[in-house]
C-alpha positions, 0 to 999 in steps of 0.5 A: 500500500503506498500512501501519498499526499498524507499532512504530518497529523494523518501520518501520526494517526495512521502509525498510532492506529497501525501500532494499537493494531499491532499490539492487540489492543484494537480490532483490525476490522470495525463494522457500523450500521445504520438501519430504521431500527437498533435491532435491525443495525444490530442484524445487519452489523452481524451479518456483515461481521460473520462475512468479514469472519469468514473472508478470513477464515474464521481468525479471531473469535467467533461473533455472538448473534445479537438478542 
């Protein structure tokens, strides 16, 4: 991945997010919806997180289907 064009700050925020990354203290995929309803979000977000689950086969722990 090349990077061009990128202002002093966005270069920090980059290299900090890759470090918290690195050092497990953030996940390396974050998912948000937006549906009519927060169960709906809720569905769709899993959904979307077991794809990203599966794409990588299956690294990580396994989702929890929401109530």
């Amino acid at each position: 991945m090349t990077l061009d064009r990128f202002c002093g700050s966005g270069i920090t925020s980059v290299n900090l997010a890759a470090m918290s990354i690195m050092s497990g203290t953030e996940d390396v995929v974050r998912v948000y919806a937006e549906a009519d309803t927060s169960d709906n979000a809720h569905q769709l977000a899993y959904e979307v997180g077991q794809l990203v689950y599966e794409l990588a086969n299956g690294v990580g722990e396994p989702l929890s289907k929401p109530q």
